[in-house]
C-alpha positions as CSV (number, residue, x, y, z in Angstrom):
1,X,171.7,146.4,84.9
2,X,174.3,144.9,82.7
3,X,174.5,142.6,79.7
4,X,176.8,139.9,80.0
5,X,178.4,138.4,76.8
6,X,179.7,134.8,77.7
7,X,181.9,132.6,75.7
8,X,180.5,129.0,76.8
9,X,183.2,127.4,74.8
10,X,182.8,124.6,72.1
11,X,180.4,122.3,74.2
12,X,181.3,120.8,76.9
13,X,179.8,122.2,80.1
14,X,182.9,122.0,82.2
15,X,185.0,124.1,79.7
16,X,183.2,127.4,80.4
17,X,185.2,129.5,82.4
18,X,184.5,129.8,86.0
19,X,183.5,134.1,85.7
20,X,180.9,133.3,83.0
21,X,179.5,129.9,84.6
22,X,179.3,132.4,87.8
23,X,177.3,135.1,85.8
24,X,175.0,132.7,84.7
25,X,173.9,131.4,87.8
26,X,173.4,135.1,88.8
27,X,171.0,136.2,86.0
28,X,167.5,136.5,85.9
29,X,167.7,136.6,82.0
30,X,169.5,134.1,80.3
31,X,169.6,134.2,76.1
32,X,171.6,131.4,74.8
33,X,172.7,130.5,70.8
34,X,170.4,127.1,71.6
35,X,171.6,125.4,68.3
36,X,175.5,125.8,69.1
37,X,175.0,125.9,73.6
38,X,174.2,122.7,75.2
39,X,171.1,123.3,77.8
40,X,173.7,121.7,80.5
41,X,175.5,125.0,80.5
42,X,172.2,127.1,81.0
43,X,171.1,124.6,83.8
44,X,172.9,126.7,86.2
45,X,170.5,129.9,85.7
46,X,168.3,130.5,88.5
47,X,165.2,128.5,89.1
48,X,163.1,131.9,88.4
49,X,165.3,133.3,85.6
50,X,163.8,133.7,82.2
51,X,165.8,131.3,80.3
52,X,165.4,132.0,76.2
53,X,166.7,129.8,73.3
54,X,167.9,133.0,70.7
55,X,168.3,130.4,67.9
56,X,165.0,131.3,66.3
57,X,165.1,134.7,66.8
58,X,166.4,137.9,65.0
59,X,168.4,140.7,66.3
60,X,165.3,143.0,67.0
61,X,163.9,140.1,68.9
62,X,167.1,139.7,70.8
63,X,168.0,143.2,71.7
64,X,163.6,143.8,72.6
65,X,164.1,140.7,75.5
66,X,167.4,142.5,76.7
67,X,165.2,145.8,77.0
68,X,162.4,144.4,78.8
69,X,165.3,143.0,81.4
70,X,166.8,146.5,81.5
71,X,163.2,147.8,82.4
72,X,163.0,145.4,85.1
73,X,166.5,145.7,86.3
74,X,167.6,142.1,85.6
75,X,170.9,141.4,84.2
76,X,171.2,139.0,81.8
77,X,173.9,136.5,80.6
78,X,173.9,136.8,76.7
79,X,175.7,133.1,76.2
80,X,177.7,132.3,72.7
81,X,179.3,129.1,71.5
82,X,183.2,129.1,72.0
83,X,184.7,132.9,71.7
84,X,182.3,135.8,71.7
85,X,185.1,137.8,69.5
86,X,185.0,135.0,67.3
87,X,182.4,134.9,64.8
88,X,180.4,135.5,67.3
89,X,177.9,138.1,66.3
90,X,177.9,140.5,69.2
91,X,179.4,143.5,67.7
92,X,176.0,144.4,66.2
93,X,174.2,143.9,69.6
94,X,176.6,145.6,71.1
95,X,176.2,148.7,68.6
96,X,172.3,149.0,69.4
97,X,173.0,148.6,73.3
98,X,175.3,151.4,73.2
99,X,172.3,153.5,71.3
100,X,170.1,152.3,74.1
101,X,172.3,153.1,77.0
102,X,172.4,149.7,78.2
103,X,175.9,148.7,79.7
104,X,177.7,145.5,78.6
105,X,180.7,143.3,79.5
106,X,182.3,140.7,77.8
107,X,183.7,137.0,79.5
108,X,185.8,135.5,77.0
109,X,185.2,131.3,76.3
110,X,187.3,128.4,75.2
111,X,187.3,128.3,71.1
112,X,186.8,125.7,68.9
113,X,190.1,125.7,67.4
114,X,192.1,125.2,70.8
115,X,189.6,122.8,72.1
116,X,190.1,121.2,68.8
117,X,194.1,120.7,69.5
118,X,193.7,119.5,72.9
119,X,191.6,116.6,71.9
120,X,193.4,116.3,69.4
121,X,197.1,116.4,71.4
122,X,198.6,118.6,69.1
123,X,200.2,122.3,69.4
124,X,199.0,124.6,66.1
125,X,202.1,126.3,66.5
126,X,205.3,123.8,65.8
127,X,209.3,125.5,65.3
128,X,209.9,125.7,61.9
129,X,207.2,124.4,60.7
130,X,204.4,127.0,61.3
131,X,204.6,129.7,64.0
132,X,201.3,131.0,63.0
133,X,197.9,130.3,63.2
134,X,195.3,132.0,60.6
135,X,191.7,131.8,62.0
136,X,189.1,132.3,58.7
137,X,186.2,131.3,56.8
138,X,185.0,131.0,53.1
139,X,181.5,132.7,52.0
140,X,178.5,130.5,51.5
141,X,175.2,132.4,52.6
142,X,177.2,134.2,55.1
143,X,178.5,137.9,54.7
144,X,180.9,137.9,51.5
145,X,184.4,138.3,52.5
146,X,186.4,141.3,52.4
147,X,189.0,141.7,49.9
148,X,192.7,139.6,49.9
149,X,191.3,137.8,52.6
150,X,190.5,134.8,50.0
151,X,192.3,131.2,51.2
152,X,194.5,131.9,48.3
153,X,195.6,135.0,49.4
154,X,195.8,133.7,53.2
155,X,196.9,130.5,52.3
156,X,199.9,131.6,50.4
157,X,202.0,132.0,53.6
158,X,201.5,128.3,54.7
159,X,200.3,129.1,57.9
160,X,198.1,126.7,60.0
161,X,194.7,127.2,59.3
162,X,191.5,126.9,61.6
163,X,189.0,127.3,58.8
164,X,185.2,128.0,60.0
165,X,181.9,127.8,58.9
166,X,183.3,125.7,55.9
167,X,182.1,122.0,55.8
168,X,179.9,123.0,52.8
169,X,182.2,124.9,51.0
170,X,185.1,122.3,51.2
171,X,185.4,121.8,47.3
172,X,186.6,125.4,46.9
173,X,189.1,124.9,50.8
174,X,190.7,121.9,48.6
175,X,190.7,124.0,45.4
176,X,192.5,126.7,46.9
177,X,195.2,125.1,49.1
178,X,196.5,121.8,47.2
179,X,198.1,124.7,45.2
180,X,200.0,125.9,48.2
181,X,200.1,123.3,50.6
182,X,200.2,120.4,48.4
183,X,198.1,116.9,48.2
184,X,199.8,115.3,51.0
185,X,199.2,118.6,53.5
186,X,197.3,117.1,56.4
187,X,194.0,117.9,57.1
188,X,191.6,117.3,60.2
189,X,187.8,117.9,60.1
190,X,186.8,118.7,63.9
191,X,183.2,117.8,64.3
192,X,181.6,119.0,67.3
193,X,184.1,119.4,69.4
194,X,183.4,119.0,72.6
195,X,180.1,117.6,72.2
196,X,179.4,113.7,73.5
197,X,179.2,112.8,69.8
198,X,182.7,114.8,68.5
199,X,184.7,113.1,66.1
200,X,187.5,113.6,63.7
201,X,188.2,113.3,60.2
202,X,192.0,112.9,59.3
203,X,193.3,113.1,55.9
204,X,194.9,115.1,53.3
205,X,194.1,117.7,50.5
206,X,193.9,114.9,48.3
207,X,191.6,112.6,50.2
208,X,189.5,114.7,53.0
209,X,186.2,115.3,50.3
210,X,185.7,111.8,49.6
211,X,186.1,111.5,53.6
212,X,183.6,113.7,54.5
213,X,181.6,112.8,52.1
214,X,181.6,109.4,53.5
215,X,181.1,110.6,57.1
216,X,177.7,112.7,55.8
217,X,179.2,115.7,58.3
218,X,177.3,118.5,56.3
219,X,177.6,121.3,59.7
220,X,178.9,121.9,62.5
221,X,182.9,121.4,61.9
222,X,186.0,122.9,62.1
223,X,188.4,122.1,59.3
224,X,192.3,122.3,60.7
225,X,195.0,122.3,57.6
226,X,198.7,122.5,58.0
227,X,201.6,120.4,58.2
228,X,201.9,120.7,62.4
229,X,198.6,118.0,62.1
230,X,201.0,115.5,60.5
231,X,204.0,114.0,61.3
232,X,206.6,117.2,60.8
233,X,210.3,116.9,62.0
234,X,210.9,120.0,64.2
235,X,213.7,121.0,66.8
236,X,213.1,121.5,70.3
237,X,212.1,125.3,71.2
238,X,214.9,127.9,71.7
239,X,213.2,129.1,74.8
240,X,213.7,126.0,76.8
241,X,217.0,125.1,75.6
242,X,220.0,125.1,77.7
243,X,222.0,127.6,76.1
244,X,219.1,129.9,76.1
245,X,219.2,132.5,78.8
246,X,216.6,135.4,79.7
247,X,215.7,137.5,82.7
248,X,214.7,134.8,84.4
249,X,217.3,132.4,83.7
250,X,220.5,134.4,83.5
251,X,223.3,133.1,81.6
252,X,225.2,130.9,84.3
């Protein structure tokens, strides 16, 4: 018996990878993060599997349905939004499973923040503009933070930042980075992505509150900030360029 950890990516049933759509449909025990997983991606369970909506549950509740499948032998497909390793909460399931004996694997998913870019037709990454991507959140009810990882602290090296978990905080995001990035800095709110109903906000520090304050998004979105959103002037890559050689493009 195993416990499969999925990543079903940000929503869309086709964007789940085809080793954890496979698990699925080989599970007699499916648990799936109902308020973030769209039932289309649990559809695929067996017609006799026990298919379970975690969303109301605690992690004793959780980890007691994974022992009653271990006691019958079942595997199960444990299924999370986007990227397990990404906010994803199974390091603590995974702690009382190793207790318990119960082996696990993880399938990795699609996250938010690349899904995000695609629909959005943008790289994260641009040449000298930002060659790095911070992935974060702020504290609201959620676990504090741990030290010097504040978005001043982060922020202070103008990378481009895939801010999670957010939407309600975004008073202190645009507090922290018009400092660093300044008022025109572009910003994107990704709502949903990947959802039938996703949409996008696109502003700036200066004008992305009274945006979203518009829109009435209060959950459930990403919020992108960096110059690569905008329109930055940047050269063409070294790697592809024709006076770049490597192994296997030798210098002619």
């Amino acid at each position: 018996m195993t416990v499969h950890f999925i990543g079903a990516g940000p929503g869309a049933p086709d964007l789940i990878t085809v080793r954890g759509l496979r698990l699925i449909q080989s599970c007699k025990v499916c648990l799936y993060a109902g308020s973030l997983v769209p039932e289309e991606i649990v559809a695929s369970a067996p017609t006799d599997a026990r298919v379970i909506d975690t969303a109301p549950l605690h992690l004793d509740e959780i980890i007691a349905e994974i022992v009653a499948a271990n006691n019958a032998g079942y595997d199960v497909a444990r299924v999370h939004s986007g990227d397990p390793s990404l906010y994803g909460a199974i390091a603590e399931q995974i702690r009382r499973l190793n207790k318990l004996g119960i082996k696990w694997d993880i399938t990795p998913g699609v996250p938010a923040f690349a899904a995000a870019a695609a629909a959005l037709g943008t790289e994260l990454t641009l040449p000298e503009v930002a060659q790095t991507v911070i992935v974060t959140r702020t504290s609201v009810r959620a676990t504090p933070m741990p030290n010097n990882e504040d978005l001043k602290t982060l922020g202070a090296s103008g990378a481009t930042l895939a801010i999670h978990l957010s939407i309600n905080n975004l008073a202190l995001v645009v507090r922290e980075l018009r400092p660093l990035y300044g008022d025109d800095c572009p910003v994107v709110i990704a709502y949903r992505v990947g959802w039938p109903d996703q949409s996008f906000i696109r502003g700036t520090l200066s004008t992305i509150r009274a945006a979203v304050k518009e829109s009435g998004i209060t959950r459930t979105a990403l919020i992108l900030v960096g110059r690569v959103l905008g329109e930055a002037a940047f050269p063409d890559s070294a790697l592809y360029h024709a006076d770049h050689d490597h192994v296997l493009r030798p210098r002619v």
